[in-house]
C-alpha positions as CSV (number, residue, x, y, z in Angstrom):
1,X,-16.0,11.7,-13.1
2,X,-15.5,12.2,-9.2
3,X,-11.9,12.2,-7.9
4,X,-12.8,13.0,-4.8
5,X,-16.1,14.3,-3.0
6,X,-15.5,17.9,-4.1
7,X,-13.0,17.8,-7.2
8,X,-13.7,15.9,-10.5
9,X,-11.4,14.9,-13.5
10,X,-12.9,17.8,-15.9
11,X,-11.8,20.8,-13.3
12,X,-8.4,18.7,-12.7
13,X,-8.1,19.0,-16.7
14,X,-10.0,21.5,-18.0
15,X,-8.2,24.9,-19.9
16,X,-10.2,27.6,-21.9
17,X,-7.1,27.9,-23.6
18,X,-7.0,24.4,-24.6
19,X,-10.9,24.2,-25.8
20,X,-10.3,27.7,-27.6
21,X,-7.2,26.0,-29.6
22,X,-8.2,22.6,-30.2
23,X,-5.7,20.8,-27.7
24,X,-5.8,17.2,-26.2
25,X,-5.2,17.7,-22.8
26,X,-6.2,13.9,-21.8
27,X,-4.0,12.7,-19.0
28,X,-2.0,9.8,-19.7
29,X,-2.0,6.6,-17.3
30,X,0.8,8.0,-14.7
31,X,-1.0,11.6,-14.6
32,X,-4.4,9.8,-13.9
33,X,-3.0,8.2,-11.4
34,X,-1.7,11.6,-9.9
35,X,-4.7,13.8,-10.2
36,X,-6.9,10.7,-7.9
37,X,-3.9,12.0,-5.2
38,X,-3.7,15.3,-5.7
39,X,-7.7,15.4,-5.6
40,X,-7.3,14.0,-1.9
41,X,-4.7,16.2,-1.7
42,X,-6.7,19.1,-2.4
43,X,-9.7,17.8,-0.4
44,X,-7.6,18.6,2.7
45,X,-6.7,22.1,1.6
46,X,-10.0,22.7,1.4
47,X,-10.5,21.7,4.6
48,X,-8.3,23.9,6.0
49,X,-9.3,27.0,4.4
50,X,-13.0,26.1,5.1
51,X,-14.4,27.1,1.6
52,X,-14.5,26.3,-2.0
53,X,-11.9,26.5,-4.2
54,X,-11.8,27.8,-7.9
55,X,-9.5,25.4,-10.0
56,X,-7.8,27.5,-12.6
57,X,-5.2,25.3,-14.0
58,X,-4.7,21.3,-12.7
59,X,-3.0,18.8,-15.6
60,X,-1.8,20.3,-19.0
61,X,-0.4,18.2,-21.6
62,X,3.0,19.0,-22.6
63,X,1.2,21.3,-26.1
64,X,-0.4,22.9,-23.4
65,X,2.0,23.3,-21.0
66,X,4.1,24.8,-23.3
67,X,1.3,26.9,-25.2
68,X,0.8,28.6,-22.0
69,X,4.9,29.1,-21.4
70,X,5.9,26.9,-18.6
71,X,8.5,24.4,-18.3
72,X,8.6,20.9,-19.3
73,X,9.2,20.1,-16.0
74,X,6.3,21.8,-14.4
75,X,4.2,19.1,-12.1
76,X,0.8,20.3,-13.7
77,X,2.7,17.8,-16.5
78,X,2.5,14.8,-14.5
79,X,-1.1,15.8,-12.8
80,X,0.7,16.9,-9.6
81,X,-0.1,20.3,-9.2
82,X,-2.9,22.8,-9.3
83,X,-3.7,26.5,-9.4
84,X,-6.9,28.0,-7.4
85,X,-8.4,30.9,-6.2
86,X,-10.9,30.8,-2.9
87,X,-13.8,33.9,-2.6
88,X,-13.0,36.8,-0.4
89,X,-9.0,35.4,0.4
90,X,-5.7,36.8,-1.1
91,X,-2.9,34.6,-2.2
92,X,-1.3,35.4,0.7
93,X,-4.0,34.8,3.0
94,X,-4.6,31.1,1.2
95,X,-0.7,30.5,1.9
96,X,-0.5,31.1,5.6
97,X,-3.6,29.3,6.4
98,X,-2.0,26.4,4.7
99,X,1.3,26.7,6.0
100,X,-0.3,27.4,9.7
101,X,-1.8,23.7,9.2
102,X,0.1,19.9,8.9
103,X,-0.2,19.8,5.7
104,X,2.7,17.9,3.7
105,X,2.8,20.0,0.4
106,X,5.5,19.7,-1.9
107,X,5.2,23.4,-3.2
108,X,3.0,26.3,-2.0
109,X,3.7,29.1,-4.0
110,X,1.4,32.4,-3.8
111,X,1.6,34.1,-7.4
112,X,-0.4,37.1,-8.5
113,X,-4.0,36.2,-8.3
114,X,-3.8,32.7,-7.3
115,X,-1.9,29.8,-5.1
116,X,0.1,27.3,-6.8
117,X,0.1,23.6,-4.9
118,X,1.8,20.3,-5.5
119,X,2.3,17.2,-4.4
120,X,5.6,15.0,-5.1
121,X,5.2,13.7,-8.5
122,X,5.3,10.0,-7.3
123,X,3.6,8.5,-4.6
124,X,7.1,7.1,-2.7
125,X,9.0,10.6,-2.7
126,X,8.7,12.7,0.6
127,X,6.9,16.4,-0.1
128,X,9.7,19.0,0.0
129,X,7.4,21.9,1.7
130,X,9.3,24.2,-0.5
131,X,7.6,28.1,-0.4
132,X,8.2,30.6,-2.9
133,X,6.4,33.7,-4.3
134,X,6.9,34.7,-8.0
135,X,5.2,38.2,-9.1
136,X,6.6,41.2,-10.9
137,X,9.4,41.5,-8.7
138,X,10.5,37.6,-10.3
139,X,10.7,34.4,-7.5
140,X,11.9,34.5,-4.4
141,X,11.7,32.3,-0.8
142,X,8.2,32.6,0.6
143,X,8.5,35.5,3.8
């Protein structure tokens, strides 16, 4: 099912991890709800960067959320965030183009291999624009 024109409810949802152990990861009523925004979210991300992007992790349920060690209170719960990769760019490239732009993102944050992106888990709250960067060296403010 189409979200938006380039991302679709399976790559909001989809984890090898999940398929490999058996796992529900069906989006409730309120998460459904949230992946249609972040989808038009992401549509102007993409727009930005001016290529594809590679979903790796969008909605987990909270067995999958915690199977793959991140807190409760992580917005991939609630269909708010999403991980990705885009061909030929670094994390840290895929960061400052976003940040260079007007985009209203509750969290940026550029991790090992890939970007981390949110958008305020309800509809009514204003984005934070928070930026940070967790990798070996732990999180820190995004510099």
């Amino acid at each position: 099912m189409n979200l938006s024109e380039h991302f679709t409810l399976e790559e909001l949802t989809f984890s090898a991890t999940g398929a490999r152990k058996g796992i529900d990861n069906t989006p409730n009523m309120i998460a459904s709800a949230n992946l249609f925004r972040l989808a038009a979210f992401l549509e102007e991300v993409r727009k930005v960067i001016g290529k594809p992007m590679v979903v790796d992790s969008g909605y987990r349920s909270s067995v999958l959320n915690t199977m793959l060690g991140s807190k409760e209170s992580s917005q991939h719960r609630v269909g708010a965030a999403c991980d990705f990769r885009v061909g030929g760019m670094t994390p840290r490239e895929i960061c400052e183009v976003i940040k260079a732009s007007d985009i209203q993102f509750d969290q940026l944050i550029q991790e090992l291999t890939w970007v981390h992106v949110s958008i305020p888990n309800h509809p009514n709250e204003t984005p934070r624009g928070q930026m940070l960067i967790i990798d070996e060296k732990g999180t820190r403010p995004y510099a």
